[in-house]
C-alpha positions in Angstrom: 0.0 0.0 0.0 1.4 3.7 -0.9 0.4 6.8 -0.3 1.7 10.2 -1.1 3.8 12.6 1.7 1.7 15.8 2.1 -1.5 17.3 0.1 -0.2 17.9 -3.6 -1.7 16.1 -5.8 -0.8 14.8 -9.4 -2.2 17.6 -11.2 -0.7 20.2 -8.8 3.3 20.0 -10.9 1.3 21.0 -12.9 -0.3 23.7 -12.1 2.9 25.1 -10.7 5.1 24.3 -13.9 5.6 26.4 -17.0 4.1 25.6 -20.4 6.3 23.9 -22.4 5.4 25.8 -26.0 5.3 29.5 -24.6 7.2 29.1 -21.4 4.4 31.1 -18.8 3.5 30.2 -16.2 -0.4 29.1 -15.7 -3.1 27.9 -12.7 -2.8 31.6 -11.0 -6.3 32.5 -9.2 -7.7 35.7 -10.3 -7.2 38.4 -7.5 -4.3 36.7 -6.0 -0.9 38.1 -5.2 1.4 38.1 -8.3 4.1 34.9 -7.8 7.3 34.8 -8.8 9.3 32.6 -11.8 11.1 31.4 -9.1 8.4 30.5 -6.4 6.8 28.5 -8.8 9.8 26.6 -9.5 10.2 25.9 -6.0 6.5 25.4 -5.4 6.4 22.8 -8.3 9.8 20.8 -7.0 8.5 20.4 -3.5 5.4 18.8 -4.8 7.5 16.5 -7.1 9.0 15.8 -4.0 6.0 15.5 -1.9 4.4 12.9 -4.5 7.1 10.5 -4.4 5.2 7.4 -3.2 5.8 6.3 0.1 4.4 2.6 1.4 2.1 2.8 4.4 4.5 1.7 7.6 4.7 -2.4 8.3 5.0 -4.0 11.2 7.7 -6.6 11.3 10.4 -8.3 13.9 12.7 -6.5 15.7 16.4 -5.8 15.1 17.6 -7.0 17.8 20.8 -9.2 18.5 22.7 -10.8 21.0 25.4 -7.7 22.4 27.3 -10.1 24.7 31.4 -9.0 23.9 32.6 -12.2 22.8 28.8 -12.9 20.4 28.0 -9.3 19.1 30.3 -9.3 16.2 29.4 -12.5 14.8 27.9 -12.3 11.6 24.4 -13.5 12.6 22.5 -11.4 10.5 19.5 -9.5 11.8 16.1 -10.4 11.9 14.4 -8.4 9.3 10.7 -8.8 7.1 10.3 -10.7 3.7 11.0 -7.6 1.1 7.7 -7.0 -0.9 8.3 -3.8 -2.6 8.8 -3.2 -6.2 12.3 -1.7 -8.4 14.2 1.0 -7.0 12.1 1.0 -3.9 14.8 2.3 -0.6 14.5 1.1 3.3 16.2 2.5 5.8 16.6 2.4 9.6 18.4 3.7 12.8 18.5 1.1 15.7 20.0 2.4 18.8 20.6 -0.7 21.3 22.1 -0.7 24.5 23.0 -3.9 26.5 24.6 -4.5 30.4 26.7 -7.2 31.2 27.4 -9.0 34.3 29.0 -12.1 33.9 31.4 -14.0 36.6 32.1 -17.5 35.8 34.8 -20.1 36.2 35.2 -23.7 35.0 38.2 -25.9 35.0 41.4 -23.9 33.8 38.8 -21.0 31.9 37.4 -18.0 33.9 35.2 -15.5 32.3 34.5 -11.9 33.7 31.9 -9.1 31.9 30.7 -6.2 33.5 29.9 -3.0 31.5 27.5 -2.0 29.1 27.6 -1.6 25.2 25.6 0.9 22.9 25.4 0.2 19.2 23.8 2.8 17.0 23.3 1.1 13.5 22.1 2.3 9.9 20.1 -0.6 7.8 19.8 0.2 4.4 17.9 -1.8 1.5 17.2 -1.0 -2.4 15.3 -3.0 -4.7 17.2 -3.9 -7.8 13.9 -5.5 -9.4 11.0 -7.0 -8.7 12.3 -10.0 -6.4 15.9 -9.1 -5.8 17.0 -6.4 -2.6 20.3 -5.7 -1.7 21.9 -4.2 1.2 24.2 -2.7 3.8 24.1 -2.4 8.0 26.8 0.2 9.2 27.5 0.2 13.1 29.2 2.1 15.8 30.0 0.2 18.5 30.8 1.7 22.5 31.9 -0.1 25.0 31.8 1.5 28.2 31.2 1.3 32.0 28.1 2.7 31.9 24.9 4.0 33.1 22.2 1.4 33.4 22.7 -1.0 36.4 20.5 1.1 39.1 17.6 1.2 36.2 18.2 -3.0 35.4 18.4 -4.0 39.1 14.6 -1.8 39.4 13.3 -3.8 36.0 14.7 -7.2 37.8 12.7 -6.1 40.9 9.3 -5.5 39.3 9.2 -8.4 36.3 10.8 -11.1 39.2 13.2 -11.9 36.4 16.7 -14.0 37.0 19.6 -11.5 38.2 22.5 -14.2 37.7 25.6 -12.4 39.2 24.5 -8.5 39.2 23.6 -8.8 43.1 27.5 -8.7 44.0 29.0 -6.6 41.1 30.2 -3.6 41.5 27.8 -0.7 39.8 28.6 1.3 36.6 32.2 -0.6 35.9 34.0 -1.9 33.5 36.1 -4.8 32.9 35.9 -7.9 30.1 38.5 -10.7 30.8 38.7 -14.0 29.8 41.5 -16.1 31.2 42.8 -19.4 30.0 45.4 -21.3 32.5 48.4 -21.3 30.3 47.4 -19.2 28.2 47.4 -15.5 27.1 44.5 -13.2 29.5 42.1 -11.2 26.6 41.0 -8.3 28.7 39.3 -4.8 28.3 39.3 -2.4 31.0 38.7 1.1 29.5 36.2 2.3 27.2 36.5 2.0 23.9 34.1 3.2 20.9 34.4 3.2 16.9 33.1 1.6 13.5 32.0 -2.1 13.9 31.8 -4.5 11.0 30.0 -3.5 8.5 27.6 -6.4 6.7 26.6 -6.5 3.4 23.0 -8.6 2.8 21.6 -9.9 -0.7 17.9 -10.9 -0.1 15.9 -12.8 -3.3 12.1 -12.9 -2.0 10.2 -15.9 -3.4 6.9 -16.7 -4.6 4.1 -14.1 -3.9 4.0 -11.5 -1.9 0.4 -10.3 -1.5 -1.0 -10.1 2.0 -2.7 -13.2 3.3 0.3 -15.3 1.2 3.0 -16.9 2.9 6.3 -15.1 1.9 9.6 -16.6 1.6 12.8 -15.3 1.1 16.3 -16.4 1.0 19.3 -14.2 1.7 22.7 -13.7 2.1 25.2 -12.0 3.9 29.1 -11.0 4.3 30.3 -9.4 7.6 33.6 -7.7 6.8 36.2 -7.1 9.6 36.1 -3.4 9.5 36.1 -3.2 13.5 39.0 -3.8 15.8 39.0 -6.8 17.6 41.0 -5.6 20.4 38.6 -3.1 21.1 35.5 -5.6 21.4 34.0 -3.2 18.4 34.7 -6.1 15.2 35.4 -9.7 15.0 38.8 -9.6 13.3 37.3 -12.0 10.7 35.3 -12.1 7.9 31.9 -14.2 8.2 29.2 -15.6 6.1 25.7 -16.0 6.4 22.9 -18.1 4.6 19.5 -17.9 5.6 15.8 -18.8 4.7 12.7 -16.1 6.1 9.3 -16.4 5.6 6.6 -13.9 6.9 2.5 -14.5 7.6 0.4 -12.0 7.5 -3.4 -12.8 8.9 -2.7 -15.8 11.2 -5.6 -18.0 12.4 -8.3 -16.3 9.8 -7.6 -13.1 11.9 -6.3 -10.0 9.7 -4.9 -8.7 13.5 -2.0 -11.0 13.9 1.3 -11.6 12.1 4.1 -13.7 12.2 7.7 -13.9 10.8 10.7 -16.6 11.4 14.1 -17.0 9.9 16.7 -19.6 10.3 20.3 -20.1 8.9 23.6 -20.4 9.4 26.8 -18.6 10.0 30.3 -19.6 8.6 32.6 -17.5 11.3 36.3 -16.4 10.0 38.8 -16.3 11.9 41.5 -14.2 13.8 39.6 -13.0 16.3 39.7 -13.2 19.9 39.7 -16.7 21.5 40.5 -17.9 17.9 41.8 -21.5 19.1 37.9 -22.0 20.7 35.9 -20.3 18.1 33.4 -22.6 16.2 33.1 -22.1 12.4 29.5 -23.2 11.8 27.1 -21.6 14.1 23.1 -22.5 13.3 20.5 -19.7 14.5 17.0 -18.8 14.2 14.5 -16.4 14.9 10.8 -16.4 15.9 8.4 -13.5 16.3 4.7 -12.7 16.5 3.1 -9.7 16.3 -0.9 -8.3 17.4 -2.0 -5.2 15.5 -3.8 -3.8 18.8 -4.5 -0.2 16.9 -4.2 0.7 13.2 -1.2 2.2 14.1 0.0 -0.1 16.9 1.3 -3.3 17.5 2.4 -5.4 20.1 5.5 -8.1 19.3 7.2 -10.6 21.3 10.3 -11.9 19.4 12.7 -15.2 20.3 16.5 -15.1 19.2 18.6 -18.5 19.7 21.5 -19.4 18.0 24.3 -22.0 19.0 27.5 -21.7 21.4 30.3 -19.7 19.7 33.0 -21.1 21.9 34.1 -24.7 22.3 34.4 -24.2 25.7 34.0 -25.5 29.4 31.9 -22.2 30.2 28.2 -22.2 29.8 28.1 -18.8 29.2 30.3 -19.0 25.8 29.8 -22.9 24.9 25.6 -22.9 25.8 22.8 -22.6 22.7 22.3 -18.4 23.9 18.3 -17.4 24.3 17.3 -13.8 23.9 13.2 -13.0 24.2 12.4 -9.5 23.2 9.3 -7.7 23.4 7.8 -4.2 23.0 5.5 -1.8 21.3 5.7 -1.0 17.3 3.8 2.5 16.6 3.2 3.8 13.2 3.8 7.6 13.2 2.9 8.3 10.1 5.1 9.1 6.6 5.4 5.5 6.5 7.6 5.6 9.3 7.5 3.2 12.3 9.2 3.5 15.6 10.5 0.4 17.7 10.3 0.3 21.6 11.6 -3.1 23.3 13.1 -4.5 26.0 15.6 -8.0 25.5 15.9 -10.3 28.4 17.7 -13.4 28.9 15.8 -16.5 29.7 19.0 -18.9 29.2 20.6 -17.1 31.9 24.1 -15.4 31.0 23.8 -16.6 27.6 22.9 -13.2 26.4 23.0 -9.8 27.8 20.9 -9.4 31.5 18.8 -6.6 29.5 18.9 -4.5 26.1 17.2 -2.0 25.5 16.5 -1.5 21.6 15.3 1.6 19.8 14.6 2.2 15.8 13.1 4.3 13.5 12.1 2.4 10.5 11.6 4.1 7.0 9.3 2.2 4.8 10.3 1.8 1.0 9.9 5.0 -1.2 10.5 6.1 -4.4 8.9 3.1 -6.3 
């Protein structure tokens, strides 16, 4: 569904545009104020503008991933909606998520510290190349830092009577990542650190139809390129690849209120990284989520993330399949734009963050 930004109209170009034979300008009232060569020409450009079609905003999952330090960068591509727009048609979003840590954990010779938080502010973009084929690009910036969250999270853990694992004894609003290996060489980070993370770049080929009511599938792929700094906990160090299947339902159970989307796929991870000697290279994952329109302009979504252990290691925390549930509110705020509020919990204790908090401003496609 489209619809066009503002109140011009087809006709008003125009209206506002000269004719083409004698070059004057036409569609003045009678009685009105005399109007420029040049306010017409800026009159006529913003409606061109204006009537650039713009799809009505959709709800879909969340883009929301697992920000542990030693998981974030990956490869596992985000959950994102079957693409059903046509050529040339351009998404976009801004995702802000922040996530705290508070991990202490020791098994035979390995030991395993994480407390801090880390913000990642993200830009999604997707173009249509033709009818069935989208391609695109996810650009993040990464912080890790001590942070501000842990009297707000201990509140939240108070009210939903959720798992605290090891936040009860930390210290507050600190930072420190370590992971120690008897014998071996002690990968730590102690001061903050910020800059570009890995930047991923996603091919998506939607198949069969994609009306509403229709089950949609798509199959994508994706690169993650080691643009971040490993050191810094802001990149992987190695370059990963990702192969994935989506479908999407829209009007679940003969109801036209509910919707539902799911992904699985796999992740091939590259190396030189940290903990490079444990890494795993194949690393399955998949993604559930449902969603209830509440309001024409409001929806409510729960969303389930799991994919396998990175680590081949004697910690649960890095070897365990990692669980993140996420839900929140999806409002349409008009100019096809839709803005995410969520809250991500860990139900596998410690296998993802204690809490993120995820934020994004979605752009529907436009200029089709």
């Amino acid at each position: 569904m489209s619809s066009r930004r503002g109140a011009c109209e087809a006709g008003d170009y125009a209206r506002f545009a000269p004719d083409r034979a004698s070059g004057e300008y036409s569609g003045h009232a009678a009685g009105a104020p005399p109007v420029t060569p040049a306010l017409r020409r800026l009159a006529a450009a913003a409606c061109a503008l204006l009537a650039t079609p713009v799809s009505a905003a959709e709800f879909g999952p969340f883009a929301a991933q697992n920000l542990t330090p030693f998981v974030q960068n990956a490869g596992i591509p985000l959950p994102e909606p079957v693409p059903a727009t046509g050529v040339g048609a351009t998404r976009w979003a801004l995702v802000l998520d922040g996530a705290s840590h508070s991990i202490v954990s020791e098994s035979g010779d390995e030991a395993l510290k994480l407390d801090g938080e880390t913000w990642r502010s993200l830009l999604v973009l997707r173009r249509a190349v033709n009818d069935r084929w989208h391609v695109g690009l996810d650009l993040p910036l990464v912080v890790q830092e001590n942070g501000i969250m842990d009297g707000l999270i201990d509140a939240w853990h108070d009210v939903s009577g959720l798992p605290e694992g090891e936040r009860p004894g930390m210290p507050r609003n600190r930072l420190g990542y370590s992971y120690r290996q008897a014998g071996g060489d002690a990968v730590t980070l102690d001061n903050p650190t910020s800059g570009i993370g890995d930047v991923r770049l996603v091919a998506t080929r939607r198949l069969g139809s994609a009306a509403r009511g229709a089950t949609r599938y798509a199959v994508s792929a994706a690169v993650e390129l080691p643009t971040g700094d490993a050191d810094d906990f802001t990149g992987s160090g190695g370059t990963d690849w990702s192969l994935g299947l989506d479908l999407a339902r829209s009007g679940l159970f003969d109801r036209d209120d509910i919707d539902v989307w799911a992904r699985a796929g796999v992740t091939a991870v590259g190396s030189g990284g940290l903990l490079d000697e444990r890494l795993r290279d194949i690393v399955p994952w998949g993604s559930a989520a449902i969603g209830w329109q509440v309001h024409s302009r409001v929806a409510l979504v729960a969303q389930l993330d799991v994919h396998r252990g990175l680590y081949d290691s004697g910690l649960e925390e890095l070897a365990d399949t990692a669980v993140m549930l996420t839900t929140g509110v999806q409002i349409d705020v008009g100019g096809g734009r839709r803005l995410d509020i969520a809250i991500g919990e860990d139900p596998a204790v410690d296998t993802a963050p204690d809490i993120i908090v995820h934020i994004a401003l979605r752009q529907a496609a436009t200029g089709r």
